[in-house]
Backbone as numpy.savetxt, mean C-alpha at the origin, in Angstrom:
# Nx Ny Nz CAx CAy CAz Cx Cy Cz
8.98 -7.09 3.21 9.12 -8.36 2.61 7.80 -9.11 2.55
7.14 -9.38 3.89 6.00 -9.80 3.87 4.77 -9.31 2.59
4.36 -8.46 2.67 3.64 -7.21 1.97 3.90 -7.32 0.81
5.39 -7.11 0.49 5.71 -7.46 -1.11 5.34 -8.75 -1.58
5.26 -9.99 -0.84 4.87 -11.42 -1.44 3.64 -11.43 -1.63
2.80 -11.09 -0.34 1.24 -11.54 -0.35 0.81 -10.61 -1.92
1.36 -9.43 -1.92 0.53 -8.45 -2.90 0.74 -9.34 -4.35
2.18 -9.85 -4.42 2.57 -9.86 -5.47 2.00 -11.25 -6.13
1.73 -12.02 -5.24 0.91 -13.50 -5.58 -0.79 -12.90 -5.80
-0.82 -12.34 -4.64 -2.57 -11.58 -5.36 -2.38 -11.38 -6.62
-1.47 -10.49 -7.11 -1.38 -9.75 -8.28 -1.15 -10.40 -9.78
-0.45 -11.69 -9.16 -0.02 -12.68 -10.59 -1.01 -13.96 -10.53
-1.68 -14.22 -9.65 -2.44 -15.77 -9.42 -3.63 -15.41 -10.78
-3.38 -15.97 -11.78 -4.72 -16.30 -12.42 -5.75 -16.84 -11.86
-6.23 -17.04 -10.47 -7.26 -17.81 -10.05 -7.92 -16.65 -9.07
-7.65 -15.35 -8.74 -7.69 -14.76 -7.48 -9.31 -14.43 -7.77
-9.93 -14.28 -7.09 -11.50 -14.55 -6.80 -11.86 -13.27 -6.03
-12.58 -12.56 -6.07 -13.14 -11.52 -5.22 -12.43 -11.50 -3.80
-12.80 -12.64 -3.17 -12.86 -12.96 -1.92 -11.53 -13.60 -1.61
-10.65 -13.52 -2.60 -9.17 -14.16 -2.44 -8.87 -13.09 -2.11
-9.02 -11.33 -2.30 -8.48 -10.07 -2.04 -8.45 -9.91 -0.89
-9.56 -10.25 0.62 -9.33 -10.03 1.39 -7.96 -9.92 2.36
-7.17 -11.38 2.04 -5.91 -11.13 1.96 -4.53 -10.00 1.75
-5.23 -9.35 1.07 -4.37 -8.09 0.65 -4.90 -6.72 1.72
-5.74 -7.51 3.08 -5.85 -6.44 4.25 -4.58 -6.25 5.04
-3.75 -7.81 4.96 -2.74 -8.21 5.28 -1.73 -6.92 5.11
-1.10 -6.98 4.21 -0.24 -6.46 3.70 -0.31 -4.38 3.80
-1.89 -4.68 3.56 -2.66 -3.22 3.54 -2.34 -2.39 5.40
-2.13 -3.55 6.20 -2.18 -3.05 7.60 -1.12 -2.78 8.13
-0.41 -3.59 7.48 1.19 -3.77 7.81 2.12 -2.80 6.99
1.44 -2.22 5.65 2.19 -0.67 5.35 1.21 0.53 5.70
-0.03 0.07 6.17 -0.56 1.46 6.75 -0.04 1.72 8.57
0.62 0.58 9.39 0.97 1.11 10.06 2.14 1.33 10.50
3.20 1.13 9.32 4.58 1.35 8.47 4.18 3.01 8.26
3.53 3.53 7.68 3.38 5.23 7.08 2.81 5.84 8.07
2.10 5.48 9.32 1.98 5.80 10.72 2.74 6.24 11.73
3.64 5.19 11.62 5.14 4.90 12.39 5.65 6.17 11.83
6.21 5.95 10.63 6.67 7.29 10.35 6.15 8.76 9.42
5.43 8.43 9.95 4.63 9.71 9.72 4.53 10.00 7.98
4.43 9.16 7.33 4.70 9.43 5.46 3.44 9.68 5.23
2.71 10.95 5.14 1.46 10.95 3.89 1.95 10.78 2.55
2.18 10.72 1.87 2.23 9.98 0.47 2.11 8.47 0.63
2.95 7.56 1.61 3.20 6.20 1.53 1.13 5.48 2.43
0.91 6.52 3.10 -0.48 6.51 3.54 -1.44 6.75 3.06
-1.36 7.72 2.11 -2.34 7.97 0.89 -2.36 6.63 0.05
-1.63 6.42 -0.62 -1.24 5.10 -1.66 -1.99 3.92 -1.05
-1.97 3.53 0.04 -2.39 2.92 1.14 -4.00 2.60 1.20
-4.23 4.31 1.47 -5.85 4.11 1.62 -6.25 4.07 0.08
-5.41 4.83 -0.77 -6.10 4.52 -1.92 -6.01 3.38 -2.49
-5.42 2.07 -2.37 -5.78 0.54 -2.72 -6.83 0.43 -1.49
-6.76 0.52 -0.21 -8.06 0.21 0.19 -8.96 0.61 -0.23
-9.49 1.33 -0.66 -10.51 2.25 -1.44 -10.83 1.28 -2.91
-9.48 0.68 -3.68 -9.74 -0.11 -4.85 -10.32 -1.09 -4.38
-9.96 -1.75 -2.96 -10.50 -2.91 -2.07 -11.90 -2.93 -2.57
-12.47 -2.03 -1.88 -14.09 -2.20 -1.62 -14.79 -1.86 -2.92
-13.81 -0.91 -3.97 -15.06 -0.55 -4.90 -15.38 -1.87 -5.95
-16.82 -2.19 -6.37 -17.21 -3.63 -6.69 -16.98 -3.53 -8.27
-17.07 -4.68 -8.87 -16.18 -5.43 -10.03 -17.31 -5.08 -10.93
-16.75 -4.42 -11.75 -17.50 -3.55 -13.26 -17.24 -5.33 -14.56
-18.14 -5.48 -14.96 -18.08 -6.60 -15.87 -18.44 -5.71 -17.33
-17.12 -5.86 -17.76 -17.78 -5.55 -20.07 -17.52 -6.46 -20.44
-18.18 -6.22 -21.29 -18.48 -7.19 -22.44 -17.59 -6.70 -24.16
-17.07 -7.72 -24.33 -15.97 -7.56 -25.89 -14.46 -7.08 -25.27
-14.03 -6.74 -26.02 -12.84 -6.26 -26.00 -12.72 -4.83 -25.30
-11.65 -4.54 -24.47 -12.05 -2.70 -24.14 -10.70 -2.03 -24.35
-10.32 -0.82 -24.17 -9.53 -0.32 -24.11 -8.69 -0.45 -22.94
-7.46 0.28 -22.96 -6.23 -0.23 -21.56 -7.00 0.61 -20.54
-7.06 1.84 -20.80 -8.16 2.55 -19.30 -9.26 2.02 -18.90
-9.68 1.15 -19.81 -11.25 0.27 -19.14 -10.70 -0.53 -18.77
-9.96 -1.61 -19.10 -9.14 -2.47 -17.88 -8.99 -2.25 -17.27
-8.03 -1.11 -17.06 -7.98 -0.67 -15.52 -9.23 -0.23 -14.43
-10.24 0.23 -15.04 -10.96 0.60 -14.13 -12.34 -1.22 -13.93
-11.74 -1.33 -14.68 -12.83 -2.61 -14.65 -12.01 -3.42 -13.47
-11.16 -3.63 -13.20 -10.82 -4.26 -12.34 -9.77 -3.59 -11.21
-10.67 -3.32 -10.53 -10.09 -2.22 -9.27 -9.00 -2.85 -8.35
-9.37 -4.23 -8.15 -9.07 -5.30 -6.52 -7.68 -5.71 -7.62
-7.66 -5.36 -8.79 -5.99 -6.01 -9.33 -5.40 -5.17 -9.41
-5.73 -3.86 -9.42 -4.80 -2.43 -8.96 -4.47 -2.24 -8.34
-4.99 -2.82 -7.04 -4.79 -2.45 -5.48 -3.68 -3.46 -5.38
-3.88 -4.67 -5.40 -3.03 -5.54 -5.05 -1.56 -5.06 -6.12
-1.56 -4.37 -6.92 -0.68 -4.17 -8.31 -0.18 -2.32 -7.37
-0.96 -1.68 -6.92 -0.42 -0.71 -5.83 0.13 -0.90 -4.49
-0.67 -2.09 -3.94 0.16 -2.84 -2.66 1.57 -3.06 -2.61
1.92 -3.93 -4.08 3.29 -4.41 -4.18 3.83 -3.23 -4.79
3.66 -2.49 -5.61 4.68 -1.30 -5.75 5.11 -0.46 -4.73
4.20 -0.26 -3.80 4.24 0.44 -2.25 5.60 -0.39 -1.37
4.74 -2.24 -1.22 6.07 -2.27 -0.75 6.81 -2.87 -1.04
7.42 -2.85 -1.70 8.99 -3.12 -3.08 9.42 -1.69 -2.41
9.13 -0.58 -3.05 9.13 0.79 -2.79 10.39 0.69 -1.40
8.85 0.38 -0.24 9.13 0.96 0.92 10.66 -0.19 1.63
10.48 -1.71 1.14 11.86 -2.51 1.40 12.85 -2.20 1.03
12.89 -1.73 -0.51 14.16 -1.19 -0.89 14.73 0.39 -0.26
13.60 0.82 0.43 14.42 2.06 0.87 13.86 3.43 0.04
13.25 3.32 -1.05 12.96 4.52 -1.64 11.98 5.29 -1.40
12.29 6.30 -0.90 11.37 7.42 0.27 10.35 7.78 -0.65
9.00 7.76 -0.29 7.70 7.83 -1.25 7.17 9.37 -0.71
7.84 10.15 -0.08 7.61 11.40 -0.07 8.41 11.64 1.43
8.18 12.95 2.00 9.24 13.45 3.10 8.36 12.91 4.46
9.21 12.57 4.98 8.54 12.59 6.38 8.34 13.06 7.44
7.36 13.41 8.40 6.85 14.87 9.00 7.91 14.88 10.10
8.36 15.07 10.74 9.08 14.86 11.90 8.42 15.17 13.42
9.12 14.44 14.09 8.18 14.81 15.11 8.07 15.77 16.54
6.94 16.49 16.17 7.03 17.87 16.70 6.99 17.66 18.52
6.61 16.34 18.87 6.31 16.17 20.13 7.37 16.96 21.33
7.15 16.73 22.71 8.03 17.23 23.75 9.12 16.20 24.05
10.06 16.54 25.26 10.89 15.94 25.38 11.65 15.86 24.24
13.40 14.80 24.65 14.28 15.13 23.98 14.21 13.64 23.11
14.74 13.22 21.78 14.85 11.99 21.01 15.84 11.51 21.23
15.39 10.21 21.02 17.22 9.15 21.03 18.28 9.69 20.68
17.79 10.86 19.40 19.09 10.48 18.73 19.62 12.02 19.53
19.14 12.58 20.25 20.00 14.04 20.96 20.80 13.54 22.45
22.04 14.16 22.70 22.43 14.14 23.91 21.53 14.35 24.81
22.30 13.78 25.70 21.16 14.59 26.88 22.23 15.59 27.71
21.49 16.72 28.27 22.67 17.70 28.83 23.00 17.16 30.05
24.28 17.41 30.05 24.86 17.30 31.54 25.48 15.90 31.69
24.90 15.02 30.75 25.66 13.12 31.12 26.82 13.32 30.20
């Protein structure tokens, strides 16, 4: 819920400023350690790859461009525009790839335990 607002006001504010993105670490930390928790590489990939749109710096053209130069011209509105699809995604429940399970020792909550 959180994650889905901050991204999604980044993403629609006509005013957002370079330095208004930092904000979207927010959201960035709180589903990277959401795809941690449960172990999702896909929902962690997606993740680092808006951080990655984070840092790369703001391409300026000049005239009119095509829809793929938009997009790459402005990286920090992709990210925030991948933030909120991530988590919309991840609130509503829709599994963004399988999740690893975990191979560790000992027994999980969800098994009996023998003998009780």
């Amino acid at each position: 819920g959180y994650a889905a607002a901050v991204a999604a006001g980044l993403a629609a504010s006509p005013l957002s400023l370079e330095y208004h993105y930092v904000l979207a670490l927010l959201p960035a930390g709180v589903l990277a350690a959401r795809a941690v928790a449960r172990r999702n590489l896909p929902e962690g990939l997606l993740v680092a790859a808006a951080l990655v749109l984070l840092a790369v710096p703001l391409v300026r053209t000049e005239g009119a461009a095509p829809v793929g130069e938009l997009l790459v011209a402005y990286p920090r509105l992709m990210a925030a525009w991948l933030l909120e699809v991530v988590s919309v995604l991840t609130v509503r429940g829709v599994p963004l790839g399988p999740e690893i399970a975990n191979q560790g020792e000992g027994a999980s909550a969800d098994e009996p335990v023998p003998g009780a």
